[in-house]
C-alpha positions as CSV (number, residue, x, y, z in Angstrom):
1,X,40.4,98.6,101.3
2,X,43.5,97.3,102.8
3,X,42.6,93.5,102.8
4,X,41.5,93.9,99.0
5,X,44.8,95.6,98.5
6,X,47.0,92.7,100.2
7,X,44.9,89.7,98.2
8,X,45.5,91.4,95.0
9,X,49.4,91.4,95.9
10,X,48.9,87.8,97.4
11,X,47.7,87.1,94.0
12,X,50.6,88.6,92.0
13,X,52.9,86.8,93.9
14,X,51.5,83.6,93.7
15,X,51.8,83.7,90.0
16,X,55.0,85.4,90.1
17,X,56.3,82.1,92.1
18,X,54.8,79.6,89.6
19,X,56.1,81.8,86.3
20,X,59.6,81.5,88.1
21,X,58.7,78.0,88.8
22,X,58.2,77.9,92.5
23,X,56.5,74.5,92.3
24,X,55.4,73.9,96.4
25,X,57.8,77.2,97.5
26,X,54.4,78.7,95.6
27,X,53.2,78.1,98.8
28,X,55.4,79.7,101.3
29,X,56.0,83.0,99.1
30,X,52.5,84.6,98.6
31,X,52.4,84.0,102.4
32,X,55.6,85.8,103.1
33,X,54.5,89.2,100.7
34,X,51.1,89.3,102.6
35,X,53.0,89.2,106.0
36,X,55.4,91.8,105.4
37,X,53.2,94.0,103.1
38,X,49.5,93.7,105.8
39,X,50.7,92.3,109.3
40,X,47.5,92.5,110.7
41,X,45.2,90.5,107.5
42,X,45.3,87.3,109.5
43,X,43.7,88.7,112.8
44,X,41.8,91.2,110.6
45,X,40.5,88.0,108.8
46,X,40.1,85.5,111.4
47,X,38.9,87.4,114.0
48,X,35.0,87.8,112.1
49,X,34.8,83.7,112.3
50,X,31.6,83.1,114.5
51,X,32.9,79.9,116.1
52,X,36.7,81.1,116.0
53,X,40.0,79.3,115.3
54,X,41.2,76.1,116.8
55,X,45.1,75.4,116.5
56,X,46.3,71.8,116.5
57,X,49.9,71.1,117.2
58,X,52.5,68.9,119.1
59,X,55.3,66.3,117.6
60,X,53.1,63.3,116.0
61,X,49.8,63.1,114.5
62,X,48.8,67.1,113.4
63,X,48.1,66.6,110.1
64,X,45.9,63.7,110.1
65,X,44.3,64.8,113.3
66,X,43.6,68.2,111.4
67,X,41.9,66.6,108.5
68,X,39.8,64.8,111.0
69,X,38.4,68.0,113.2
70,X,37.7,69.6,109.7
71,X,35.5,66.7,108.5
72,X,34.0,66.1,111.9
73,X,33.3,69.6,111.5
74,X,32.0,69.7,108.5
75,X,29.8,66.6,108.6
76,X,27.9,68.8,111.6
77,X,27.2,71.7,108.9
78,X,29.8,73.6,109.7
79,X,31.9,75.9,106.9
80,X,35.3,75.1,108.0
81,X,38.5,77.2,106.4
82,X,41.8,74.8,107.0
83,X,45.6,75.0,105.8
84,X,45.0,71.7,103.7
85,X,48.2,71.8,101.7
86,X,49.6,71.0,105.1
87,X,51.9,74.0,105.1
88,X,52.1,74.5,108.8
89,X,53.9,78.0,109.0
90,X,52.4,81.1,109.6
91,X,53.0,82.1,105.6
92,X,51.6,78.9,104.9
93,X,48.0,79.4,106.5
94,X,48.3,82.9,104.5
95,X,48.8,81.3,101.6
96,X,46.2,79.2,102.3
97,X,43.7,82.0,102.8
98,X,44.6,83.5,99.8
99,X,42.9,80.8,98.2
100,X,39.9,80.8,100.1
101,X,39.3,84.7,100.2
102,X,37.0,87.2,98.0
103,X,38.9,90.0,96.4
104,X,38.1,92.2,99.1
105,X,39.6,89.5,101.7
106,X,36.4,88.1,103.2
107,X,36.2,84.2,104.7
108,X,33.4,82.8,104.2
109,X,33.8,80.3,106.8
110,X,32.5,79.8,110.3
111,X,35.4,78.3,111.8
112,X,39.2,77.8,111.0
113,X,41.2,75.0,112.4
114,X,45.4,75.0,111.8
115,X,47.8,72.7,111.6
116,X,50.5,74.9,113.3
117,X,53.9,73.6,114.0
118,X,54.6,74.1,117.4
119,X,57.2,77.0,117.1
120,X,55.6,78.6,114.8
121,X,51.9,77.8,116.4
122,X,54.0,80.4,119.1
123,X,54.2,83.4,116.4
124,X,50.2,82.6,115.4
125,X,48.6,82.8,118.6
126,X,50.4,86.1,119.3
127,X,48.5,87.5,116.6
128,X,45.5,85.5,116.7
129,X,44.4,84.0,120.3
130,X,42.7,80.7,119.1
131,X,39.3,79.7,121.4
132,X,40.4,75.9,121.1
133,X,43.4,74.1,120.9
134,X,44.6,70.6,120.4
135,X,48.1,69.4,121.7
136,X,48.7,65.7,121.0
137,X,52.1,64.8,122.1
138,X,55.7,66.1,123.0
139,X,58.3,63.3,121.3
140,X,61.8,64.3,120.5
141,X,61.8,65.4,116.8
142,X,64.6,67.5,114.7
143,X,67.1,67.7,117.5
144,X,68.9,70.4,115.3
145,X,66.0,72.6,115.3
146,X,63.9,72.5,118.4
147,X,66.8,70.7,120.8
148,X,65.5,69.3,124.0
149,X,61.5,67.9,124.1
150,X,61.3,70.4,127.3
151,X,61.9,73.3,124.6
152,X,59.0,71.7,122.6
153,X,56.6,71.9,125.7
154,X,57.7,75.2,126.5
155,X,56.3,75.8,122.9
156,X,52.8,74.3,123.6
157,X,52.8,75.8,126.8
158,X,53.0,79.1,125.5
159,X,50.2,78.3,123.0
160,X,47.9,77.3,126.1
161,X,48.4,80.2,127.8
162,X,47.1,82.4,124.6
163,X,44.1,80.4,123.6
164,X,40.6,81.8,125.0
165,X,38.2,79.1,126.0
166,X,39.6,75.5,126.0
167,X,42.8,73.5,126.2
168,X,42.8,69.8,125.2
169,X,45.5,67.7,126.0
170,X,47.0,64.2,125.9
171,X,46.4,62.9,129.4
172,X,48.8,60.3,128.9
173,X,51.8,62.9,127.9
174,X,53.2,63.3,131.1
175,X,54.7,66.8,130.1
176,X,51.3,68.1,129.1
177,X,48.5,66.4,131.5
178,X,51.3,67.6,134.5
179,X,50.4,70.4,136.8
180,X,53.5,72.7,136.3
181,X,51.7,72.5,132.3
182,X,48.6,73.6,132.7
183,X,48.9,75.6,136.0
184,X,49.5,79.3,134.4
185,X,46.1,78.2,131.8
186,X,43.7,80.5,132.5
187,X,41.1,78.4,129.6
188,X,39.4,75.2,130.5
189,X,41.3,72.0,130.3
190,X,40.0,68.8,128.8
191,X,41.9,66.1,127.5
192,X,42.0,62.6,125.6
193,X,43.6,59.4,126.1
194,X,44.3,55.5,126.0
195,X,42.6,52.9,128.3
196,X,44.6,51.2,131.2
197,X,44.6,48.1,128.4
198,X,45.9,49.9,125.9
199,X,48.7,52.7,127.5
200,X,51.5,50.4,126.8
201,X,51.0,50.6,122.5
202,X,50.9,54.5,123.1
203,X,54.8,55.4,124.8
204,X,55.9,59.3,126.1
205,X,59.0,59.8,124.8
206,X,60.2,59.1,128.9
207,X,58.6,55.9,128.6
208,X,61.1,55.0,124.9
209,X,64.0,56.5,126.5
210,X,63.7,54.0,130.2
211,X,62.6,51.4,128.3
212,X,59.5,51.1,130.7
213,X,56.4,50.2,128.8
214,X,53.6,50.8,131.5
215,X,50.4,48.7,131.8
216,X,50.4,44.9,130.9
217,X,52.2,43.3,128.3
218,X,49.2,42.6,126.3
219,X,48.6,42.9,122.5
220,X,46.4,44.9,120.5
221,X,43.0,43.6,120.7
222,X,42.8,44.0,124.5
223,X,39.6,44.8,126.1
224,X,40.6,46.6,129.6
225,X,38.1,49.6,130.7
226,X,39.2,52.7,132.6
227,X,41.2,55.6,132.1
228,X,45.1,55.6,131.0
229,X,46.1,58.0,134.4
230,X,44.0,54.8,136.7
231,X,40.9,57.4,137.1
232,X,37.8,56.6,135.6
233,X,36.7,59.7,133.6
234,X,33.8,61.7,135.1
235,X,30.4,61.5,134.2
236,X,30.5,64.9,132.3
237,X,34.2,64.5,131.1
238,X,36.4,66.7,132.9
239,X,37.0,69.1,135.4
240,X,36.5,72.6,133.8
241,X,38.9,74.4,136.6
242,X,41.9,76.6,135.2
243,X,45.4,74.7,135.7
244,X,43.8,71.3,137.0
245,X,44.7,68.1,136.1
246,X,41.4,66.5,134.2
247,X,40.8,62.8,133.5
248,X,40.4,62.0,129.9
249,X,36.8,62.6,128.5
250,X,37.2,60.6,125.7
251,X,39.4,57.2,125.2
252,X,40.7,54.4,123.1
253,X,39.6,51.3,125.5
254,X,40.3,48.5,123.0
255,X,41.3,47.7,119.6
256,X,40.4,44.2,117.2
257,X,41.7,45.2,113.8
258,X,40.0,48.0,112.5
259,X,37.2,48.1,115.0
260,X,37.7,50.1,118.8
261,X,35.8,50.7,121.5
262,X,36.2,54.2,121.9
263,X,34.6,55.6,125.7
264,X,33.0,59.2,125.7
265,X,31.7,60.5,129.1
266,X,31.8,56.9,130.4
267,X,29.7,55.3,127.3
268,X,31.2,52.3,125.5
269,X,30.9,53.1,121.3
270,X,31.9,50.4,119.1
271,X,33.7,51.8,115.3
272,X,34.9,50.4,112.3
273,X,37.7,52.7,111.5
274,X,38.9,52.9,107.7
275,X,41.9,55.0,108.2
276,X,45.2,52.8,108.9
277,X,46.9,52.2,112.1
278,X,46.6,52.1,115.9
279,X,48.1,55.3,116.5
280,X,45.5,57.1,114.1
281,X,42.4,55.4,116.6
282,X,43.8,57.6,119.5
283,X,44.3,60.8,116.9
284,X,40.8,60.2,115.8
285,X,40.4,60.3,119.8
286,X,41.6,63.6,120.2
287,X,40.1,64.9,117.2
288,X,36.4,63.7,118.6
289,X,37.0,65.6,122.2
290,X,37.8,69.2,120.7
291,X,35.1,69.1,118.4
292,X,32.5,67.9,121.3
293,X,34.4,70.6,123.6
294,X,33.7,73.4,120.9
295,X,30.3,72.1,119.8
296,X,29.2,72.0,123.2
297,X,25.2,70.7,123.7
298,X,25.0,71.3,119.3
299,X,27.4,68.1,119.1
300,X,25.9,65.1,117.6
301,X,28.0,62.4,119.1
302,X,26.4,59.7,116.9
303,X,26.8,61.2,113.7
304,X,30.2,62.3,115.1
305,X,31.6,59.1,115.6
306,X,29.8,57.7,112.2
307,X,32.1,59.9,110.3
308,X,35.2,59.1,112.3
309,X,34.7,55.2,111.0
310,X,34.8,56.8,107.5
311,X,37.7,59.1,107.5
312,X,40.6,58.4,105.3
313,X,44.2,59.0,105.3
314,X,46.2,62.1,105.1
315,X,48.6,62.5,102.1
316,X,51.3,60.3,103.0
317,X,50.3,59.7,106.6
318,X,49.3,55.7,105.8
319,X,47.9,56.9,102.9
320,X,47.1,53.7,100.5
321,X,47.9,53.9,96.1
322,X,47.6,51.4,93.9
323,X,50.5,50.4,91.3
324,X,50.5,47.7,89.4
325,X,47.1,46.3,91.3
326,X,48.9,45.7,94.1
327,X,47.8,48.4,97.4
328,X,51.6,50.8,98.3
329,X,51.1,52.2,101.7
330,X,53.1,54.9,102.5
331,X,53.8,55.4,105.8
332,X,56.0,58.6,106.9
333,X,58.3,58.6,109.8
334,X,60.0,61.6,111.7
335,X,61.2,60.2,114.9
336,X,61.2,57.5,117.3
337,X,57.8,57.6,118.7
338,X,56.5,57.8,115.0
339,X,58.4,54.9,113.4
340,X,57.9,52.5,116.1
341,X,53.9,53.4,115.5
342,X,54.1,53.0,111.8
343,X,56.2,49.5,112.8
344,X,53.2,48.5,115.2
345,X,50.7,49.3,112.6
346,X,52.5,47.0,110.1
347,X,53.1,44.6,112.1
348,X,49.1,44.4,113.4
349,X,48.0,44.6,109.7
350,X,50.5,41.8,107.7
351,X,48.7,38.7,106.6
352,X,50.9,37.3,104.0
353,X,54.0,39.6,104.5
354,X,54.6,43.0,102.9
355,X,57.4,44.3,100.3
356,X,58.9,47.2,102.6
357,X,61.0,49.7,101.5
358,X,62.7,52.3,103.8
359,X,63.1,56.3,102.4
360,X,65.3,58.6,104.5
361,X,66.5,62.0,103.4
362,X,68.0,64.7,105.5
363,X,66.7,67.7,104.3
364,X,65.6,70.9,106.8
365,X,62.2,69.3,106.8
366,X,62.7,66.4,107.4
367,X,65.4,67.4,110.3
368,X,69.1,67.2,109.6
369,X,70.3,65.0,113.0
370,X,68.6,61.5,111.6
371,X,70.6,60.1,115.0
372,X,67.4,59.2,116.3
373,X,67.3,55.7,113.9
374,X,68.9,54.4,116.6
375,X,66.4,54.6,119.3
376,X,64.0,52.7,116.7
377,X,63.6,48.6,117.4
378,X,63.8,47.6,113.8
379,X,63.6,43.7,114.6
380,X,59.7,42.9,113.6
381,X,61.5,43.4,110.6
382,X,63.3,40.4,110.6
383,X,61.0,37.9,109.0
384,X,60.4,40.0,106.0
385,X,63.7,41.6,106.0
386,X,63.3,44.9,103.9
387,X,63.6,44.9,99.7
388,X,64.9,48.6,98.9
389,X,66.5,51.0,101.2
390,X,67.0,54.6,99.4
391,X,67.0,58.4,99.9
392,X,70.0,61.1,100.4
393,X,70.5,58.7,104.1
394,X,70.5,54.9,102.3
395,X,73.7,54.0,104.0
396,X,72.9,54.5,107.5
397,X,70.0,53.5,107.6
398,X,71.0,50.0,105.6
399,X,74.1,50.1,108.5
400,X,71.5,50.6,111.5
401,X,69.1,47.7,110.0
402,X,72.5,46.0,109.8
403,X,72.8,46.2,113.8
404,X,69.0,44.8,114.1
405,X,70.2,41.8,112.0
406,X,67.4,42.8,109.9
407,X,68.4,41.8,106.3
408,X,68.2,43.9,103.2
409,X,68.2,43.2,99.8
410,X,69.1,46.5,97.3
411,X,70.4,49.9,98.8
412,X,69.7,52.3,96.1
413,X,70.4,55.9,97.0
414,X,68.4,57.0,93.8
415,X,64.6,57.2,94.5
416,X,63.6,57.1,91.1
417,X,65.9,53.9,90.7
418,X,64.9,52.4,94.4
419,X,60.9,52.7,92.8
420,X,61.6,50.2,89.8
421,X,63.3,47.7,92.1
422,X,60.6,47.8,94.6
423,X,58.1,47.4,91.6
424,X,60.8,44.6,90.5
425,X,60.4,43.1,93.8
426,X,56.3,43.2,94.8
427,X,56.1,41.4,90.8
428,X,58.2,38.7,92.1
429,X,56.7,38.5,95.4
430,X,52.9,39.6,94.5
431,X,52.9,41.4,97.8
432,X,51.7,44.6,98.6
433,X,53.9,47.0,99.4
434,X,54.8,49.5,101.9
435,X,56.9,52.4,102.1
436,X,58.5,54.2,105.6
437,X,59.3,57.5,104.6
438,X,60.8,60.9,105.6
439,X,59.1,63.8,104.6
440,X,61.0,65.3,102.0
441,X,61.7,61.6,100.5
442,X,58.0,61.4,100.9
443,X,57.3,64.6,98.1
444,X,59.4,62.9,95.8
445,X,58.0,59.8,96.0
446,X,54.6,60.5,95.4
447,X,55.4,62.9,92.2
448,X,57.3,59.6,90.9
449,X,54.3,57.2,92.4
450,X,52.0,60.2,90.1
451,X,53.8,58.8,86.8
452,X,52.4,55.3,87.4
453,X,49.4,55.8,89.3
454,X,46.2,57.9,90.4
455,X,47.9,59.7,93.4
456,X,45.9,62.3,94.8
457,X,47.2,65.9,93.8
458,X,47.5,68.7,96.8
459,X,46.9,72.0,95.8
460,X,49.7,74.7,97.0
């Protein structure tokens, strides 16, 4: 009686938010009136899935690496329940059930896997202790918010500690594969990673900040076998002892394009990936480990890895429109680590040369402190130079391209504006087009990209 009392208020709010005309805060406030009003729906709800909740979080990489454990899921006949909108609060994953629920607040689902930002991943698991979860990275992001990147592990940590059977981690993140990490986990540990040939695309945030790229200088395309911590992973993937340091089960050994060699329990598989960039080949990496370590002897690593090769993009996350038959990639940035990726990626994928334009706001998501431009190496940029430069942040980030000798043609503050004179531009040019963008700057620009082309609509 009390769940079908808290989705019937759920309900009322929602469509009190969108008569006052919430737009996305739609999201967050249905969320908010079933917390205060039921603080025990979510455990009362989750608690009756048969195969549980899995939490993915860290600094890079969640949402996409989300979407990919629910379609890996999926594709093995599971019902999975996520937080699609990728509203990665605690209200936001009620607001998310509220769509998914019957009026008397029944799931039908058999598992749930969350996007959960890391601090509030900390207020989840102490109402709901997930049986998996998935921590890809700790990079500094929103200095104003979380502070130090020992904070953030200190976040993850705490959300290892509370979940039940299995803890995956990055084995090349030296904060998360270290001993003092995983000691006080009392679950399994597992963990992912990048081959010895590969560890120097795929930087910690210590290895940015020294400067020290490990491994060889070699580019993408390099086929070097073994695991990224120099151990060769074990014949049945890891060691299942609580607070050991495991080698990686599964890893990213070499890359030609869009085809890697990805390496589960010392077995070379060959896929064609669809979704953009090098640093999604190592999420896709992480995404295939937790779903083998919660499908156990049920997984079906062929079909598993079949459906990795077709996975697309996240909205935003190198997700690819079309205007004016030309392909606009949008590729969103948040820090350091992130950029330099999305830079990589580019860089690996130009043929012909790309229109770029460069969005930075400064709202609270996006993180107010947008100091860390300068830790970013702007200078593959050079050739190209970049056409537009816009969002609420235009001028510093024109001034830090500036620095980079990195030449740019229009800064335009005005997004609306800054989208006809990168139109303007990729007509003169007949170039495609892409776009590094904060989050916020990201929104906007795809409800502007919606007047001129098919973008995909997310539900709140």
């Amino acid at each position: 009686m009390r769940s079908r009392l808290t989705v019937t208020l759920g309900h009322a709010a929602r469509l009190a938010a969108r008569l006052r005309g919430g737009g996305r805060g739609g999201t967050a406030f249905p969320g908010l009136v079933m917390e205060r009003t039921d603080p025990g729906f979510l455990a009362r709800t989750l608690g009756r899935l048969p195969y549980g909740v899995v939490v993915v979080s860290g600094t890079n990489g969640k949402t996409t690496t989300t979407k990919m454990v629910v379609q890996l899921l999926r594709e093995q006949g599971l019902k999975v329940f996520t937080n699609r909108t990728g509203s990665n609060f605690v209200r936001g994953v009620l607001a998310a059930l509220l769509t998914e629920v019957d009026a008397a607040g029944r799931l039908d689902a058999d598992i749930a896997v969350l996007e959960l930002d890391e601090a509030h991943a900390v207020h989840f698991v102490a109402q709901v202790r997930p049986r998996a979860c998935l921590l890809l990275n700790v990079m500094r992001d929103q200095l104003d918010r979380f502070g130090e990147i020992d904070y953030t592990a200190s976040l993850l940590a705490q959300i290892a500690s509370a979940t039940r059977e299995v803890v995956v981690v990055n084995a090349d993140d030296p904060r998360l594969s270290s001993p003092a990490f995983l000691e006080p986990v009392t679950a399994r540990t597992a963990a992912f990673g990048a081959g010895a040939g590969l560890r120097h695309l795929f930087l910690s945030d210590d290895d940015l900040r020294t400067g020290l790229a490990p491994g060889p200088a070699q580019g993408v395309g390099t086929a070097t076998h073994g695991s990224a911590n120099g151990a060769a992973a074990s014949e049945d993937g890891a060691a299942r002892t609580a607070g050991t340091p495991v080698a990686p089960r599964v890893t990213l050994e070499a890359i030609t394009g869009q085809r890697a060699t990805v390496r589960v329990d010392g077995a070379d598989h060959e896929v064609t990936f669809t979704i953009p960039g090098v640093h999604n080949l190592l999420n896709a990496c992480a995404a295939l480990e937790v779903v083998l370590e919660v499908l156990g002897d049920d997984a079906d690593l062929t079909g598993l890895l079949t459906t990795l090769g077709r996975v697309e993009a996240a909205f935003g996350r190198g997700e690819v429109l079309t205007l004016d038959g030309r392909p606009v990639q949008l590729s969103l940035v948040k820090n350091p680590a992130g950029f330099r990726m999305g830079l990589l990626s580019a860089a690996a994928q130009a043929h012909d040369g790309e229109v770029v334009m460069i969005a930075i706001n400064d709202e609270y998501a996006d993180g107010r402190d947008m100091s860390w431009l300068w830790d970013v190496e702007l200078d593959v940029l050079r050739p190209g130079g970049v056409a537009v430069v816009t969002g609420v942040r235009a001028w510093d980030m024109a001034l830090r391209l500036r620095y980079d000798e990195v030449a740019v043609e229009v800064v335009e503050p005005d997004l609306r504006q800054a989208v006809a004179r990168m139109r303007q531009a990729a007509s003169q040019a007949d170039r495609p087009v892409r776009i590094f963008t904060t989050y916020t700057a990201m929104l906007s620009l795809r409800a502007i990209l919606g007047e001129l082309t098919d973008v995909e609509e997310v539900m709140s």
